[in-house]
C-alpha positions, -999 to 999 in steps of 0.1 A, spaced: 0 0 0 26 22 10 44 18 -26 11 25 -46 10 58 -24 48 69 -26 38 64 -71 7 90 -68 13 126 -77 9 151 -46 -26 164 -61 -40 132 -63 -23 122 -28 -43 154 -13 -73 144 -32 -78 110 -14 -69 125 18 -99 152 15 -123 122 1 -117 100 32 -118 132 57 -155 138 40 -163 102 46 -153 98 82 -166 133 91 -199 121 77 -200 89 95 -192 109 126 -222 135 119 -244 107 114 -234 85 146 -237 115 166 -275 122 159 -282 89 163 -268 82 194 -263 116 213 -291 115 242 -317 138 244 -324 165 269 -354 156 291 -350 176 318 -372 201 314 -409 197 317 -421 197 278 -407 177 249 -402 183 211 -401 153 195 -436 133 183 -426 95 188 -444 77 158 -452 44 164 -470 23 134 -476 -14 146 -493 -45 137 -495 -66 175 -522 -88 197 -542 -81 220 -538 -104 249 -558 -104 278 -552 -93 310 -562 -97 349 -568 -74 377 -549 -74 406 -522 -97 397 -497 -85 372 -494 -109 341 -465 -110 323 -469 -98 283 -442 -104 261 -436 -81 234 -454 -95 202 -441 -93 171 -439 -58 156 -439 -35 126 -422 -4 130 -416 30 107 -385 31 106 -366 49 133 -332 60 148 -312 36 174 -325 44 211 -307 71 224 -311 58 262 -293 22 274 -311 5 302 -280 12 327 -271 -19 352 -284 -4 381 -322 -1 365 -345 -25 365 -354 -49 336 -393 -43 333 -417 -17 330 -457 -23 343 -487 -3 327 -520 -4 350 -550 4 331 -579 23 341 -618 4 345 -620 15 304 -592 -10 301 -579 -23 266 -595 -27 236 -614 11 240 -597 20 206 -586 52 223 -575 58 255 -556 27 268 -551 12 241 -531 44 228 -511 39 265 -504 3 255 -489 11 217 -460 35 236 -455 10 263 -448 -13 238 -431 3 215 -409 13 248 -406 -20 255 -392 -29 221 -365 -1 221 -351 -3 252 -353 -41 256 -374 -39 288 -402 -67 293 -443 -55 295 -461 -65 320 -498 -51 318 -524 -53 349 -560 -43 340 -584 -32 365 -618 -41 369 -632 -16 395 -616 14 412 -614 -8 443 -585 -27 422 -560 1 417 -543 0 454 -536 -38 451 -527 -39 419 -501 -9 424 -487 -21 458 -482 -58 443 -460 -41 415 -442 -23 435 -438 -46 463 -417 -64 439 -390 -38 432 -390 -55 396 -400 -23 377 -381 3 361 -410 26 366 -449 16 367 -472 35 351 -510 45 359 -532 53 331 -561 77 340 -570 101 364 -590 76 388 -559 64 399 -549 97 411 -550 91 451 -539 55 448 -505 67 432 -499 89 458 -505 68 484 -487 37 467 -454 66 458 -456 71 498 -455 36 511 -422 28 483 -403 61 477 -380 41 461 -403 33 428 -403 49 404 -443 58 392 -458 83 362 -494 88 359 -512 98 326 -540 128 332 -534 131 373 -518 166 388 -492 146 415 -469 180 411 -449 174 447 -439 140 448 -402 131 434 -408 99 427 -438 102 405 -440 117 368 -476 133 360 -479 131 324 -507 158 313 -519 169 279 -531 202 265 -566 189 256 -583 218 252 -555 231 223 -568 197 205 -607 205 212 -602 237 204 -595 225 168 -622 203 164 -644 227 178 -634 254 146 -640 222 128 -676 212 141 -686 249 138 -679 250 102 -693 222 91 -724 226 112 -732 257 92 -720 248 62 -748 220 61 -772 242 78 -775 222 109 -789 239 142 -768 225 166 -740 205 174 -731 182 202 -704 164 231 -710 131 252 -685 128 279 -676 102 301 -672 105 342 -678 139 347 -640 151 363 -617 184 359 -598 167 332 -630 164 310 -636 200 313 -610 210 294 -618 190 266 -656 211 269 -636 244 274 -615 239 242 -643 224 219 -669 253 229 -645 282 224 -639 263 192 -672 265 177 -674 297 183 -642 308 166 -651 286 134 -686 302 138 -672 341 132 -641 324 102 -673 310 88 -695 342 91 -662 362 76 -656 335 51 -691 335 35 -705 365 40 -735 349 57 -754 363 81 -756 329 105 -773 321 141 -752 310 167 -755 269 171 -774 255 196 -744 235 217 -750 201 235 -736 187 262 -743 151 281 -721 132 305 -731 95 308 -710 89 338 -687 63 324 -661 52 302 -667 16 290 -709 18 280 -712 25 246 -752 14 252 -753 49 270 -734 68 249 -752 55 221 -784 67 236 -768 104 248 -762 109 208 -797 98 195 -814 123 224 -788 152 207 -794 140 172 -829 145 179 -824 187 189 -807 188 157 -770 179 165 -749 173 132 -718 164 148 -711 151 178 -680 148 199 -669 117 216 -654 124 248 -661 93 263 -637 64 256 -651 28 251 -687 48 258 -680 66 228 -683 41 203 -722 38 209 -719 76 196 -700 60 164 -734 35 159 -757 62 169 -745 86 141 -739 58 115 -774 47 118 -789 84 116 -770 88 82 -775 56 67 -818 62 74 -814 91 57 -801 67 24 -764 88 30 -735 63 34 -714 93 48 -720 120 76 -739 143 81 -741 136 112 -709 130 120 -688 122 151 -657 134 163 -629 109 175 -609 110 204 -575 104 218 -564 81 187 -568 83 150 -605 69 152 -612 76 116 -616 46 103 -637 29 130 -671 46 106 -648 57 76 -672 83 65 -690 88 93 -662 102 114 -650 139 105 -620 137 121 -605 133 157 -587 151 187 -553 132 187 -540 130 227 -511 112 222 -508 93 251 -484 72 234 -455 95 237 -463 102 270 -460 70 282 -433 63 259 -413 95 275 -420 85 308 -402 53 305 -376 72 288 -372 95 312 -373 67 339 -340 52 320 -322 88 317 -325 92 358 -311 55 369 -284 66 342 -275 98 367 -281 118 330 -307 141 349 -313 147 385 -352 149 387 -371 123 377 -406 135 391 -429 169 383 -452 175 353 -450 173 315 -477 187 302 -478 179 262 -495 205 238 -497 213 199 -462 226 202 -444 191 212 -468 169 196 -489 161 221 -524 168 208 -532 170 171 -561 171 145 -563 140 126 -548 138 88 -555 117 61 -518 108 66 -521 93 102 -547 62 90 -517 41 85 -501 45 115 -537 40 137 -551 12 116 -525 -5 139 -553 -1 171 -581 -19 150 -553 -51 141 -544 -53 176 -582 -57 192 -587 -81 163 -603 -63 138 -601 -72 101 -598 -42 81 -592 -34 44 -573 -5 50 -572 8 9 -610 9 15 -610 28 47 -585 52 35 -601 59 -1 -637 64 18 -621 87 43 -603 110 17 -638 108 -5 -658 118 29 -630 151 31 -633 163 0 -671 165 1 -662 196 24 -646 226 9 -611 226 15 -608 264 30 -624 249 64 -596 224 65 -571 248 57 -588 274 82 -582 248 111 -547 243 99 -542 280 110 -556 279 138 -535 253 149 -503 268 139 -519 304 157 -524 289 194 -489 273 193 -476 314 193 -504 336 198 -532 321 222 -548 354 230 -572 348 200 -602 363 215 -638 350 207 -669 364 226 -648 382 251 -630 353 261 -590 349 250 -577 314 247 -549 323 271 -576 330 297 -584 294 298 -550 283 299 -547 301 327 -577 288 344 -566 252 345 -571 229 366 -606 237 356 -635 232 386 -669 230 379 -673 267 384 -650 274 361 -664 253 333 -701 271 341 -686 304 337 -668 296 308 -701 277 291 -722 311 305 -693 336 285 -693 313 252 -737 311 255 -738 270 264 -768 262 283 -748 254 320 -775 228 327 
């Protein structure tokens, strides 16, 4: 080698010298974003984890943990893990699941898809503990962490907001986050909280719009258990229709009336029977779309609109309903306008994360808040774009789906609507990120921000301001 070198002329020696500097400098760029580890410390994030899977649902049991191991997944591609499960950290990570449990096609089953996808990436084994009354979330917390087998457990919901607490007391040592409760004070415990009301806000611009734009008279919301965190999807979603109200009025040129806005909550999660019959009774007062706020109860509202549109001979909305928490497009492609996206996926995903980064000693403060908005990803408006990615929920509860045909009828059901709303929400989304002291009806976004954690005060003043019957 040395002999070939010594025979090149001093401009082509140079030239090689440059070509490998260029290689290995790139190879050093590129190992450098892939590995470096991220900062976490703070208490928002910036990066939207994207997880597209096919999996199976296996079934759990209250009180005991069962041990899940990871099915087989598909992935979009994505860059190596930048955290290492460290020696000193424990091998598994637990989810406990609220009384909606899995298969909801929202809520917990968006909690399992990060935990999962966690689980894969970091090498850590699942183990998954559903509960089956409220009575069931001491036990099964205590048993998991009794063990000291967990790298950190997790609590989805707010119900479980008092048996975390307690639980973080009696084992300091565990590590705990909890998705939708306010545990601000404890160091041990992570509470992982969403901007909802950015989300509803966004599919409240969009339910305005469309409600006039098919001359409908009202539109509509069925909620679940009524508690503070449910109020600030109402909050978003009314001050919502009221700002697409005045684009629409601007827009058109029409002179409109104000829609008559619904509101029911059935007082649980997992009944779609009640949630079906909250929708008819605001179908009936003229309700065009409807908003599921409601978990498993909300796919009663799903049937409930479906059957309304098909007896009119339409085989799309109107009426529509509006998803929740995932991508619930396709569940009633056609039926469905679109959905508020609370990705409780990277939450749960960051959490673990996180969990991984403090037994590593690369950040000092495991507990506090992260709250997760428009601006890190958090919350979203659905897109035509995310069906892939949350046709993986309907493969994992069983479901068989022919996803070209969901997609196609989804797209068609979009277009029927003229593009400007769609594009009109788009800026709204990209305005509250910057600028939420968008007034409508004397009432600035920012002025609910700051009213969070909303009581049930607050919400009736906030329904009296935007003219929503307080009940």
């Amino acid at each position: 080698m040395s002999k070939v070198i010594r025979g090149l002329s001093s401009s082509a020696y140079i030239g090689i010298i440059i070509i490998v500097a260029i290689i290995v400098g790139a190879i050093a760029y590129y190992a450098g974003t892939m590995a470096a580890p991220k900062t976490v410390s703070t208490t928002t994030i910036t990066q939207t984890t994207t997880i597209t899977q096919t999996v199976t649902v296996t079934q759990t049991v209250a009180t005991t943990p069962t041990t899940t191991t990871t099915p087989t997944q598909t992935t979009s591609p994505s860059p190596t893990p930048t955290v290492t499960v460290p020696p000193n950290a424990p091998k598994k990570i637990a989810v406990v699941y609220d009384i909606g449990g899995r298969g909801d096609l929202s809520f917990n089953d968006m909690a399992y898809l990060g935990a999962s996808k966690a689980s894969k990436d970091f090498g850590l084994e699942l183990v998954e503990v559903q509960s089956k009354t409220e009575a069931d979330y001491l036990p099964n917390l205590r048993s998991l962490a009794r063990s000291g087998d967990y790298a950190v457990i997790i609590a989805v919901g707010f119900l479980m907001t008092d048996a975390v607490k307690q639980v973080a007391d009696e084992y300091p040592n565990q590590l705990f986050a909890i998705i939708d409760g306010y545990i601000p004070d404890k160091p041990n415990v992570l509470s992982v909280l969403f901007k909802e009301h950015e989300g509803s806000a966004l599919v409240g611009a969009l339910a305005g719009m469309v409600a006039h734009y098919y001359k409908c008279p009202a539109v509509g919301v069925v909620l679940g258990m009524e508690i503070p965190v449910l109020y600030k999807f109402e909050a978003g979603y009314y001050w919502g229709i009221r700002y697409g109200e005045e684009v629409y009025k601007q827009h058109t040129g029409e002179d409109i009336k104000p829609l008559n806005i619904l509101w029911t909550y059935t007082g649980a999660f997992n009944d779609p029977a009640k949630g079906k019959t909250a929708t008819e009774a605001q179908l009936a007062q003229g309700a065009c779309v409807v908003y599921n706020v409601a978990g498993a109860t909300g796919l009663g509202i799903f049937e409930a609109v479906e059957e309304a549109a098909k007896a009119k001979g339409r085989d799309m909305g109107p009426p529509f309903a509006i998803g929740v928490d995932s991508d619930q497009d396709w569940i009633k492609p056609g039926f469905i306008l679109a959905s508020m996206e609370k990705r409780v996926d990277v939450g749960v995903y960051t959490a673990v994360e996180r969990a991984l980064l403090y037994y590593a000693g690369k950040i000092d403060k495991f507990g506090g808040i992260l709250e997760l908005g428009l601006k890190e990803g958090g919350v979203a408006i659905s897109k035509v774009e995310d069906l892939e990615t949350f046709l993986a929920i309907a493969e994992q509860a069983g479901k068989q789906i022919n996803k070209t045909e969901i997609i196609e009828k989804v797209k068609k059901m979009r277009s029927e609507i003229p593009q400007w709303i769609w594009q009109e929400v788009d800026k709204l989304a990209e305005t509250l990120k910057t600028n939420p002291d968008v007034e409508v009806m004397g009432l600035k976004f920012s002025q609910i921000e700051k009213m969070i954690p909303l009581d049930a005060n607050e919400i009736k003043q906030i329904r009296e301001q935007l003219g929503v019957p307080t009940g």
